[in-house]
N, C-alpha and C positions, 0 to 999 in steps of 0.2 A: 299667522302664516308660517311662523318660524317651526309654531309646536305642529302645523302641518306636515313641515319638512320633515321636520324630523320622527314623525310617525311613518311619513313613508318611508325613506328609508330604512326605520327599523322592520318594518314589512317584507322589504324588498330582503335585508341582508337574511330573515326569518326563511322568507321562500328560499334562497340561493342554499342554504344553510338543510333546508329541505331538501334540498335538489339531491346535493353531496353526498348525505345521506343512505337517501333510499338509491343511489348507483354504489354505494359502497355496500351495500345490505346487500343489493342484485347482483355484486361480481362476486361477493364474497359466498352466496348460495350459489351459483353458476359455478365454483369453482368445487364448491362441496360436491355438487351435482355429479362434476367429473371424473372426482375422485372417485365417489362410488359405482360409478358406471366402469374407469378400472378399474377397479377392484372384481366386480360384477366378471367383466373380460377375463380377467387374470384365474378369478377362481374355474371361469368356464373352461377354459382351455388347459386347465391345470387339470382336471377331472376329469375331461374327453381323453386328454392324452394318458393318463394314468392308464387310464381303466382300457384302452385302445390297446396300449401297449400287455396289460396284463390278461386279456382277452385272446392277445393272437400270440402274445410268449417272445415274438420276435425283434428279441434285445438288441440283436447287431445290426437292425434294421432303422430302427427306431428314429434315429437323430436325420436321412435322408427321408423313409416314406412319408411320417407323421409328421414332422416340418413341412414338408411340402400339401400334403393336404390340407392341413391348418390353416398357410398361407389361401390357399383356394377359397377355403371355403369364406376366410375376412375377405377375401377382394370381390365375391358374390355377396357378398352381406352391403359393403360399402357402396358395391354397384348397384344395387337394388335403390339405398337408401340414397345416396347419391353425392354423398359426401363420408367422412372420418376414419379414412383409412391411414392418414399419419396420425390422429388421435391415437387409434387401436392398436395400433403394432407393437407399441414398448409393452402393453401388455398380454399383447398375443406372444410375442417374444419369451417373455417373463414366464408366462402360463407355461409356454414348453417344457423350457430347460427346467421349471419346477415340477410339471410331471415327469419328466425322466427322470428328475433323481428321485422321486416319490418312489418308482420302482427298479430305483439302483441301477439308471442306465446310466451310459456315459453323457455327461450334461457337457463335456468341453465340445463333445462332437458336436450334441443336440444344439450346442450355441452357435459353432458356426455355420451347421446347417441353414437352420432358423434364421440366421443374418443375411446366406445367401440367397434365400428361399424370397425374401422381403426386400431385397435389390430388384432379382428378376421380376418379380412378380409386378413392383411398384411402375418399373421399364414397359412392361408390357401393358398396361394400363394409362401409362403417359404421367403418373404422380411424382412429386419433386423425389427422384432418386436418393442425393445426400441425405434430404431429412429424415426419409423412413428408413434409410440404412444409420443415421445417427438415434435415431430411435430404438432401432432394434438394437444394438450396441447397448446402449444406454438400457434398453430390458433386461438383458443377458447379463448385465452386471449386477441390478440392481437384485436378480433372483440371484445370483452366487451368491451375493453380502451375505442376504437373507440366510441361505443354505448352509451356512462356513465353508464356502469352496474356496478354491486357489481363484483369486479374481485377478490376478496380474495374468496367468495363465488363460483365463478364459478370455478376457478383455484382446490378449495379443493372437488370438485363434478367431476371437469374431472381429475384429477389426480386416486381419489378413483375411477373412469370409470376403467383409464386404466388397476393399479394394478388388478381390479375383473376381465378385459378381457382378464387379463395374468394367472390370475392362474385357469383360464378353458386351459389354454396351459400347463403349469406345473411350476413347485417347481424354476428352472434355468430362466424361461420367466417372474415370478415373481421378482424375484432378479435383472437382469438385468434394467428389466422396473423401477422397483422404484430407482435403481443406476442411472440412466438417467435424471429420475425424478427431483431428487435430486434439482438439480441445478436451473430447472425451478421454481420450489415450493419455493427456497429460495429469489428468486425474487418477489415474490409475499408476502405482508406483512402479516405476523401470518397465511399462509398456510403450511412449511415446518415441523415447532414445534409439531402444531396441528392434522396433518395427517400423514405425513411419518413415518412408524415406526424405521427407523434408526436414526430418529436424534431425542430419546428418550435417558437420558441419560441411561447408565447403573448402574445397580443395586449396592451403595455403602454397606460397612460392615454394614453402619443404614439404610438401607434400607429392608435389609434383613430380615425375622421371626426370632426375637430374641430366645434367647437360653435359657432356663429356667435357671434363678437366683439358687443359692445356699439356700436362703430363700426359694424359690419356690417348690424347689423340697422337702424338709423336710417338708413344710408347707402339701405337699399331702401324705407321707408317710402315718402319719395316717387313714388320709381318705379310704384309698385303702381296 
């Protein structure tokens, strides 16, 4: 009975031991999977807008009209399919500002564009606003790295995107976005200090409009 038990047991920890396994095998393909499906996104939209922009010539245009149809066309894509529109955005994002600079447009503009474009848009569809405006952020940077841009630069242009694309939403879509914010912007060097207004400190007692002195107030008595 003993050498029973202990057969089953070793069965049991075999199976468990299988389990572990093949879900570590499935996230770890699942996550492959992701990657190349952005990747797949990123190069799409890097291509369309290249080739969009070098089609119609219209450079100073670029970072509002092709942002905005870009966003269009992922929130008909995700509505159709019926989900993964914060999936796509950091590499719809991404794809942008990499086709603008593909043909030397301005990518700071293209970035905040593109951040604002992916607030309204996410608003109008009812999707968690913060996340696809931390997403798109988090695109916009990750294609500067890529690029050698000024990334404190563009990071402080699409951040202030998101905040102005959140409070055409209201007072709560402002708060959460910049809470979201937060984190990205601190990763980014002398972006969080410089823009976010929460991590401003607060007002100490010398900071404050002082309070007329003793001297002060006697010194005006006469005057009055």
């Amino acid at each position: 009975m003993a050498g029973e038990e202990v057969t089953d047991t070793t069965k049991t920890e075999e199976t468990i031991g299988k389990v572990g396994t093949a879900v570590k095998e499935g996230i770890i393909g699942t996550l492959k999977g992701i990657h190349e499906i952005e990747a797949e996104i990123v190069s799409l939209v890097r291509n369309t807008v290249s080739q969009t922009i070098r089609t119609t010539g219209a450079l100073a245009d670029e970072g509002v009209a092709v942002s905005r149809d870009v966003i269009k066309g992922t929130i008909r894509a995700t509505e159709d399919v019926g989900t993964g529109l914060i999936l796509s955005t950091k590499s719809v994002a991404k794809g942008v500002v990499m086709g603008v600079g593909d043909v030397g447009g301005d990518t700071v503009s293209a970035a905040r564009h593109i951040v604002k474009a992916s607030v309204q848009g996410a608003a109008e569809i009812g999707a968690d606003v913060a996340v696809v405006a931390r997403r798109s952020v988090e695109g916009v940077i990750e294609a500067t790295k890529e690029m050698g841009g000024n990334v404190p630069e563009v990071a402080k242009v699409a951040v202030s995107g998101a905040i102005e694309a959140a409070g055409t939403i209201g007072t709560t879509a402002v708060k959460t976005v910049t809470e979201i914010l937060v984190g990205v912007a601190e990763g980014v060097k002398e972006v969080a200090g410089a823009l976010l207004p929460k991590q401003r400190p607060a007002a100490g007692p010398a900071d404050k409009e002082p309070a007329p002195t003793r001297g002060a107030s006697s010194a005006k008595a006469p005057s009055a």
